[in-house]
N, C-alpha and C positions, 0 to 999 in steps of 0.2 A: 081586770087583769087575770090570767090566766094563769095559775100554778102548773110547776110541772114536780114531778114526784122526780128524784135522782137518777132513777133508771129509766126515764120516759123515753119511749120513741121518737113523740112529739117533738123533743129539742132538736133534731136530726132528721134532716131530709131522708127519708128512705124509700124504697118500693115498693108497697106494701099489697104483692097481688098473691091469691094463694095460688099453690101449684097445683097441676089437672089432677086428671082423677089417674092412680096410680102413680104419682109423680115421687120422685125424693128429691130430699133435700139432704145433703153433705156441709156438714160445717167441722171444723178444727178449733176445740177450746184448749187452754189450757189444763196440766193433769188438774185433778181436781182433788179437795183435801178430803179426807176421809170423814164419814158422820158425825164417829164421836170428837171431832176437832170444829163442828157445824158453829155449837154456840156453847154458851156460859150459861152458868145461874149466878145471881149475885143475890144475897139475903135482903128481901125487902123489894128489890127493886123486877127479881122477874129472870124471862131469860131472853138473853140479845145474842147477837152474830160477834164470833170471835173475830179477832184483828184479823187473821188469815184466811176466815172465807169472806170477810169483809171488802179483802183486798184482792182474793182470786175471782170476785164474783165481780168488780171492776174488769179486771183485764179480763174474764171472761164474756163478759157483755160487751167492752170497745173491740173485741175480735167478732162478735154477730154481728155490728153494727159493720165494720171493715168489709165483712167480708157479704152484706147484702143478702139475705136469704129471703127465699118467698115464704108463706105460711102456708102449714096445714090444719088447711079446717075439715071437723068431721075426724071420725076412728083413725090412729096411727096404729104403727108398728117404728119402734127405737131402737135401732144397732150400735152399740158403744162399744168402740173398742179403744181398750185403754195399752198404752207404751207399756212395754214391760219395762220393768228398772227394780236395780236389785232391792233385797231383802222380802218381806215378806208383806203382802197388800190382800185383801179379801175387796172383791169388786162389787160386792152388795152393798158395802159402807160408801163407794167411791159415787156411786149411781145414783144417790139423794140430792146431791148440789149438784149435777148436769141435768136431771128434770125438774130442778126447780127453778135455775137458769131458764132452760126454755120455756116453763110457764110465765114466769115474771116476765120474756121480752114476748108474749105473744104469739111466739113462734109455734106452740101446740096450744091447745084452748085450755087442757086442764092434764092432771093426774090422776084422773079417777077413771074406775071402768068402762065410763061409757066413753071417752076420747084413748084414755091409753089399755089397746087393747094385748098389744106385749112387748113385753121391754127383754133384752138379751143385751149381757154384758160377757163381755171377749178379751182375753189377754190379746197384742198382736201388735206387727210393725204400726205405728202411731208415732207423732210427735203430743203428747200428752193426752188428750181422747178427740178420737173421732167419732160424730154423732152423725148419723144418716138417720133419717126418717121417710118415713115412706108410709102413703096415703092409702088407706083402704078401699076401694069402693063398699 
């Protein structure tokens, strides 16, 4: 019998070819909750994912899988740009749960130097963040 992990690919037919060389990828997630809303400590038992990235990181992954995206394998480059909406938001906190998103569905290989070569985060017309990636050669 074959387990699947909650966020698996696997349960869901998808396309799964990577894009050329220089290629992007465009997807639309929803805004995303800020770092320090990521997770909890609770005494004894550790730290886990709060109710709200628990549940943004749902509807953000049924909108990758919606919307079909190819992968990038090998060095990126990450453009987010995030909806402006009022009060006051730092885009450095918002940008931890949109690449962890795309590393958990596969869509970039990792978060470390050698795959994520720059990330840039933008206020701008968005419906909550738009995430283009785009392939190095």
């Amino acid at each position: 019998m074959t387990r699947y992990s909650s966020y698996s690919l696997e349960r869901v037919r998808v396309e799964r070819k990577a894009i050329g060389t220089a290629g992007t990828i465009t997807l639309v997630l929803p805004f995303p909750p800020s770092a320090s809303n990521l997770f909890e400590n609770a005494p004894g038992l550790g730290q886990f994912a709060t109710k709200r990235y628990r549940q943004w990181r749902e509807a953000a992954h049924a909108e990758i899988l919606r919307q079909r995206p190819r992968l990038a394998i090998g060095p990126v480059e990450v453009t987010i740009t995030l909806e402006e909406r009022p009060g006051r938001h730092d885009a450095d906190g918002l940008i931890k749960a949109v690449l962890s998103c795309l590393v958990e569905k596969g869509i970039i290989g990792g978060d470390h130097s050698a795959i994520l070569r720059r990330v840039t985060a933008q206020w701008g017309k968005a419906d909550g963040a738009r995430v283009e990636i785009t392939r190095l050669s």
